[in-house]
Each structure stands twice: as C-alpha cells, then as structure tokens.
N, C-alpha and C positions, 0 to 999 in steps of 0.2 A: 504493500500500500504506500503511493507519495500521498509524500504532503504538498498540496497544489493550489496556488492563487490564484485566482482570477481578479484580473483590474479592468470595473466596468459594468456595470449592471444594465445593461440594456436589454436588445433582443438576442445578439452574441451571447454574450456575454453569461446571462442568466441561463440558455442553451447552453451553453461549456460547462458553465457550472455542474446543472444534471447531468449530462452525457458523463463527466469526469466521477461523479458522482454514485451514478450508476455504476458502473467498473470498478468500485470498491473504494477510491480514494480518498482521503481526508481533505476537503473544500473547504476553501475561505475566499468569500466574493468581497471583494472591497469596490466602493461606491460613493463618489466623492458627492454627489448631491442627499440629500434629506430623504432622497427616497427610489424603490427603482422603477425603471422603466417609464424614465421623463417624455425620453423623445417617442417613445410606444402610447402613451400616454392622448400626443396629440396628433399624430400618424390618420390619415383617413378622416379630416375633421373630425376627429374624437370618436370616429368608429371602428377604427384601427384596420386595414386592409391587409390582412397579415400575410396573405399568398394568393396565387391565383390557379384555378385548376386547368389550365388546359394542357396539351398533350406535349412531351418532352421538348417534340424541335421548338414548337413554340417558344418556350420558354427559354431555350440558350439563345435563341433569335430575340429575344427581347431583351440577353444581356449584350449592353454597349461595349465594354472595354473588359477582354481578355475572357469571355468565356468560356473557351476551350481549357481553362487555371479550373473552373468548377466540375469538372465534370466529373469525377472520384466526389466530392462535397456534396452536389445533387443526387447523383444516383443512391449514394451513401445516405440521405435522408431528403427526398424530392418534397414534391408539393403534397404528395398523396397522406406519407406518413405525418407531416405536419398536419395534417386537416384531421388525420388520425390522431395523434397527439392529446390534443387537445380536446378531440369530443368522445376519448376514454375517460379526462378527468374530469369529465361534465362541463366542460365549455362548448355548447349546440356553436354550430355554425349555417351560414347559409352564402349561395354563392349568386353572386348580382350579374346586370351585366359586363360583357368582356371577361366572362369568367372569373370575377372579382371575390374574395373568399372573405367574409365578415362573420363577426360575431352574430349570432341570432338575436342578442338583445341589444346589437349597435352601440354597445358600451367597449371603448377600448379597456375599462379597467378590469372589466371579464377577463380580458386575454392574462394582464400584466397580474390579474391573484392567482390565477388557475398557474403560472408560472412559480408564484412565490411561495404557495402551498405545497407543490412538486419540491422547489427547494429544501422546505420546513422537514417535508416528509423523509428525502433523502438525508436529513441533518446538517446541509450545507452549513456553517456558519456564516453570515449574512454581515460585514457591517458598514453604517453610513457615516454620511460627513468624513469620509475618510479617503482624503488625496494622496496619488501617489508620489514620488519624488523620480525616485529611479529604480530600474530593477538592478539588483545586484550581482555581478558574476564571478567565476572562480577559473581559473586557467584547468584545461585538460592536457596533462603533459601525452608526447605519443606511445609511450609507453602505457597507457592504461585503455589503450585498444584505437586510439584513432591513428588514422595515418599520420597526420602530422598535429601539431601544437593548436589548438580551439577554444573557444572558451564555452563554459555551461551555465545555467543559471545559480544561482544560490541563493536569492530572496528579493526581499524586494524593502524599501528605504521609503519613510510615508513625510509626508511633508513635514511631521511636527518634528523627526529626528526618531522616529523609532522604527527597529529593521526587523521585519519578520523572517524567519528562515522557507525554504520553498527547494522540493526537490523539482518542481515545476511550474512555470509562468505562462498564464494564458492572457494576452492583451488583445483586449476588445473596448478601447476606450470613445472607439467614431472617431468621424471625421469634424468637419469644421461647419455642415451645417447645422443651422436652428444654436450659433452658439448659448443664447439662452437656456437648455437644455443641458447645455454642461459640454457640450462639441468644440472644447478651443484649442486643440491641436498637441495637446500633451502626451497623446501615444506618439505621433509622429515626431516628438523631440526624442522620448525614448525610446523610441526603436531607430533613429538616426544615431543617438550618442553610441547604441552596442555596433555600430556600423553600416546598417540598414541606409537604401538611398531611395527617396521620394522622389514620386512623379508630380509635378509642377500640382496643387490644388487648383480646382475652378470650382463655381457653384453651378448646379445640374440640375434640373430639372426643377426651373428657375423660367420667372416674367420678364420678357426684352422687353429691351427700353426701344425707342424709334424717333426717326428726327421729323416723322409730319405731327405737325400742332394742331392737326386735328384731331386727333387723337382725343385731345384732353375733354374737347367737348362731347365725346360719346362715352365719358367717365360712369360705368357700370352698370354699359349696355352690355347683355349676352346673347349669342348672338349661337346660335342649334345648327346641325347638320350643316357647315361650312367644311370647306378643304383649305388647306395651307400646304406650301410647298419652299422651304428654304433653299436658297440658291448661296453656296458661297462661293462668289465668285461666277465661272462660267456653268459648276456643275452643282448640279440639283444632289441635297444629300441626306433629305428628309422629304416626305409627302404625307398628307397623312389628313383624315374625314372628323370631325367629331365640333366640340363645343368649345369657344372661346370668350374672351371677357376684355372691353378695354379699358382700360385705366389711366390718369394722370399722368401715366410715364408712359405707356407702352400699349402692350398686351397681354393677357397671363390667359389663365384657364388650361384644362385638359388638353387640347389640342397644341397649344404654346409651351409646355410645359414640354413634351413630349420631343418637337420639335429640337428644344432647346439640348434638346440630349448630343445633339449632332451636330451642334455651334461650337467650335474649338480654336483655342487662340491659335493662330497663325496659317489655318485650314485658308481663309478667304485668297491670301498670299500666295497660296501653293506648298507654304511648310509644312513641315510633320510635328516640329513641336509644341507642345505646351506652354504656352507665355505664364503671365502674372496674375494673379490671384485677386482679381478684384472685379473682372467682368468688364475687363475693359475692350475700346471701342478695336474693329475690325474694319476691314477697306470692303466693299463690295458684298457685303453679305446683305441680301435683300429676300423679305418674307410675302410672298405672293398667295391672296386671298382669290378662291373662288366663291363668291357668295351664293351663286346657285350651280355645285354642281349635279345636279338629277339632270340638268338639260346643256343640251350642248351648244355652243355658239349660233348656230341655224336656229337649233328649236326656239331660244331664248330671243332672238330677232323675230322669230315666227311671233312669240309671244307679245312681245312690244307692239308688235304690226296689229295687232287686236285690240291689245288696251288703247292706243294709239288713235282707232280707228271711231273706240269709242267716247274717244275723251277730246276730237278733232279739234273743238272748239275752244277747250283748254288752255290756260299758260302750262309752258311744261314741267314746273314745279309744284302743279298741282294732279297733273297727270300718272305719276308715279307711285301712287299710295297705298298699291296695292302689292309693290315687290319688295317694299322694306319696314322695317319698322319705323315709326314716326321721325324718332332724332335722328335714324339716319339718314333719310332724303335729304334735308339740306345738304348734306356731304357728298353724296352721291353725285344731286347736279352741281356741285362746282366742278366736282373730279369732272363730270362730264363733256364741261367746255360749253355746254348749248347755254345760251343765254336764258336765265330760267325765267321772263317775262315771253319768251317765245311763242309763237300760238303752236300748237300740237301739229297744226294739218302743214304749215312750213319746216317742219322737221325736215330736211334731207334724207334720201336712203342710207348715204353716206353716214350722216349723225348720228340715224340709228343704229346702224350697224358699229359704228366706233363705241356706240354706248352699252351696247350689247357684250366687246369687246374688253372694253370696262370692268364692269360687273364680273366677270369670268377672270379678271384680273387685276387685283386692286396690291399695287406695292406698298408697300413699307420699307422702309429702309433701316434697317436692326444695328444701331450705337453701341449695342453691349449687352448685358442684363445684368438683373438686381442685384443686389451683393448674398453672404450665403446666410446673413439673419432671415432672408426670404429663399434658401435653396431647402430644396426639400432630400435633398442629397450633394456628396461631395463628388467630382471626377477626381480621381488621382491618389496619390498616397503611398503609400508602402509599396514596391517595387514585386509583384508578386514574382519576380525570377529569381527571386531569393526568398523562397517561400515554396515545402516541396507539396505541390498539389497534392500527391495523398495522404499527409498526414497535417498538412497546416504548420506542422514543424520550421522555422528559421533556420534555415541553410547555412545561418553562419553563426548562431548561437544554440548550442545542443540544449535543448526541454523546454525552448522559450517556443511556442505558439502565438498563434497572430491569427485573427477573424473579424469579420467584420468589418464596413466600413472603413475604417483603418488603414486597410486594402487598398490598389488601383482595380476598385470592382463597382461597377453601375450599370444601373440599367432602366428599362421606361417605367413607367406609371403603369401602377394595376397591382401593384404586390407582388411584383420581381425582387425588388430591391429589400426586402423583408425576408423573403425566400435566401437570401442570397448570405444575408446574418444567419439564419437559423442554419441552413444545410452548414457553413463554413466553422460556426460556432459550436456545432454537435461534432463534427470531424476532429476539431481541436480537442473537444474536451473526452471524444474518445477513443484518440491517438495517445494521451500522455501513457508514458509507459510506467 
C-alpha cells in the first residue's frame, strides 16, 4: 500500500482520488479552496454537463489538441462507465440534446456529493484550505534499477511550511480558466520547476470580441438555428449550425464558443505556434454568419421576390419584418446598402440579389476573445510528450502523475472536456503502483 496525495479536488482530481483508493492505497486529497468541486460546481450553468454519450469516434473527434494522448484514459474508463459510475451510487442521470449527459435533478451539486460520499466511503482523507507549495523529490541513483540517475517523488511542501511524506503525487490542480474557482496556474509552476515544459496557455472555449460596432446595439439578442464558419486567414477551420448571443464586445453563445476552439495564436499568419496568453488580436481571422441557412442563395432571393412583391409599395425598411427579429432589421438594411426610404417595387434585381447574398453572409471580423475569467476551458499546459499515455505517469519524474486540465488536452462543448478529467484522473489514480 503507498501513501498517495492528490493536489486538487476537482473532477480529476476527486476521480484519482477513488481510483487510487480503490486499489488499496492510503489517500490524502488536498484542496486549497473551502471546498471541493468549485469549478464542477458551476460547469453547465449549475447543471453540470459531466459527459456526453455518443459513440467513441465521436468523441476523440470532438477532442481538439492531442487526442490520440487519451486513448489508453478513454477506453480505460469512457463515457459509458462514467454514466455508470454515478447512477450505481444513486446519482439518476438523463441525456439532452447533442447527446449531453446531466444530472436528473439539474443540480450540479448531485454530481460533486455522490463524489464526496465515494471519497468518505473509500476513507480518502479529504482536506481544505490547504495550498500547495511544491512537490518534493528524492534522486534515484542507477543503481537501484533505473538506467541512469532520475528523480522520484517524496512528498509534497504546503504553503504554510509543513511537508507531508508521499510515496506518490497525483497533480490535478487545472488550468487557468474560471480563475475565480481556484484555476491560477500553480500546477503549471510545479510541474515546470520538476522540469516539465508548457505549451503556451490560451482561453478556449471563450466569447470573440469583433471590430463592427454594431454589434453592441444587438447586446442580448439570441439569435437559433444560424451557421458560422471561421476563416483564419484564406482557410476555413471551423463550420458549425447551432445558437448564438451578441454582446457588448463581440459574440459568445454555443455556436461561438465552439468555434472558438479552433482560433489559435499565430494560425491567421500561417504559424504553428502558440503566442501569449491573453486572447490577443490576430491579422485576418474573420467569422462568417449564415443567418438563414435551411435555404440557399436562389431559394432565399426566391423568397425576397415574394415578400417583395407583397410589400411593393413599401419603404424597404419596412418591408423586411418578417426574416429577422425586430433589433435586427435596422442592421441588416444598413449592411445592405439599399437606401432604407427606398420604395420596395424600385429595388433592383441586382439589390436583391446582393441582399440575399448578404444574409447568407454576414462578416465579423474577430480582434481576439475574452480573457480566461470568461474561458470555460484552458488550450495548452503541460506538454503531454512527457507524460506516458498509459499510465499518466511523468516521464521524467518517477510516481508523480498529472490529469487533468493541467494537461495540453481540450476539447468542444457538450461534456468532452469533463470526460476528459475523469477518464485521465481514474488512469492516474489507478496506475500508482
């Protein structure tokens, strides 16, 4: 039996916990905030979207950055046995659409007791308000079986000055969204100071900001069954149908979030790497709205030519009330160009047809997005080629484990990225040897 700490009480984290737990081992979760499971807590507007069921490709398809690192962690505890998990110890679940896997009673705190009870049960030792400083390590001379000179873990050092001993270290402390939540980057110092090297942070699955100011006047319009299609640069590297929302800066909603997965510094440029950490602006990255697409450019002019026909006598700012919501028509006929005192029956075929055009294509031009107090996930982090996909093990520190956000591991909206802590979090915790 080791003696094995986990730093970090999240959704990792509290999964390491049991998994390690289960296999016999003596646990101690340390958990610098008052309580666990902050960021689970608000995950899902407070319904907590903990995974999603659909069928395997999906779901590596739906992780952004390095999924083929999860694939020993998935298979090893996928979305099935998680759904299973949980509605052994009596937490009902039901699954929305997009395959989206909730609690039955829409309380994310359902998820975060039925976890803490598992803990209780297993004996975990559990405790809060309790930061960590550094993990501690001890040299492996080669002589005691490794090929050459390593180091191992030996405990871990807590901010007030007191060192606990650890034949085992599992770090699951997140990344740097929702800093609020406790996310401010302190595993990534500790896992850099043992040698570990970090891929650049960005915030992910995150509201773009945009440079047209009209934006600000359709502030929390939402806006159903639209298509968006990010362009960085010449090539198209998101599409994608669903629901969005404008706001004072930008855009956000489902459909914006999503997108935002696939906005990466230096992508617009033609580079490959990851810039700076603030969501800062890009050359050429531009987000293209289709606001109706069921129809297609023909049909959509088909359609004009009717309303058009019945509303002849009309100005053409009055003419149009029937294909947008109210605040947005004014918007619409400026983008349009037609003078909106225009009589309907002088429209041009030409007019029409460029407004049809329109509609089916409304740019935005995307400055950056929000910072990560608004990301709902981190890109980047822990360098997972130093990290051995099948046991979560640190490739360059012997018994130290790593899960979790933490990670260079993301992915879209729908309870991937949840998925993604628990399979990496259980592998950790029942790899320690």
């Amino acid at each position: 039996m080791s003696r094995v700490i986990v730093i970090g009480g999240g959704a990792a984290g509290m999964m390491a916990a049991i998994a390690a737990a289960q296999k016999g081992h003596q646990v101690l979760l340390l958990e610098k905030n008052e309580k666990l499971g902050k960021k689970i807590y608000i995950t899902g507007k407070g319904r907590c979207n903990l995974t999603n069921a659909c069928g395997p490709e999906e779901l590596f398809d739906s992780v952004i950055s390095n999924p083929r690192f999860l694939y020993s962690a998935i298979y090893g505890f996928d979305n099935g046995a998680v759904q299973e998990f949980f509605e052994k110890r009596g937490c009902l679940l039901k699954v929305e659409r997009g395959n989206r896997v909730f609690p039955a009673s829409d309380h994310s705190s359902d998820i975060i007791r039925t976890l803490a009870k598992e803990l209780e049960r297993l004996g975990v030792t559990v405790r809060l308000h309790t930061p960590v400083e550094e993990i501690m390590t001890r040299e492996i001379r080669a002589q005691e079986g490794c090929g050459k000179d390593k180091r191992a873990v030996s405990g871990v050092r807590l901010r007030s000055g007191e060192e606990l001993p650890a034949d085992a270290v599992i770090l699951c402390s997140g990344g740097l969204s929702y800093p609020a939540t406790g996310s401010t980057g302190e595993g990534h110092r500790m896992a850099q100071k043992l040698g570990h090297t970090l891929v650049p942070c960005e915030p992910s699955l995150v509201p773009f900001t945009v440079a047209e100011d009209w934006c600000k006047s359709l502030q929390g319009l939402a806006l159903k069954n639209v298509s968006a299609a990010l362009f960085l640069g010449k090539k198209k590297v998101y599409e994608g149908f669903g629901e969005m929302l404008f706001t004072h800066f930008g855009v956000s909603g489902p459909l914006i979030l999503s997108a935002s997965s696939y906005y990466r510094t230096g992508d617009a440029k033609g580079g490959k790497k990851r810039g700076k950490t603030d969501g800062t602006e890009k050359e050429n990255a531009v987000l293209k709205l289709d606001l109706k697409p069921a129809l297609s450019e023909e049909q959509l002019d088909r359609r004009l030519l009717r309303d058009f026909e019945e509303a002849k006598n009309r100005q053409f700012r009055n003419a149009v009330d029937g294909l947008f919501p109210a605040r947005l028509i004014p918007v619409m006929i400026d983008l349009s160009g037609i003078d909106p005192e225009k009589r309907v029956h002088d429209i041009t075929r030409q007019e029409r047809q460029e407004f049809a055009a329109r509609i089916k294509n409304v740019e935005l031009h995307v400055t950056g997005t929000r910072g990560f107090s608004e990301a709902i996930i981190t890109r980047g982090g822990v360098n997972v080629r130093e990290v051995n996909p099948s046991t979560m093990e640190s490739r360059l520190v012997s018994a130290l484990y790593l899960a979790g956000e933490l990670l260079d591991l993301d992915a879209l909206t729908g309870g991937f990225n949840l998925q993604i802590a628990w399979s990496t979090g259980h592998l950790a915790g029942e790899s320690v040897r």
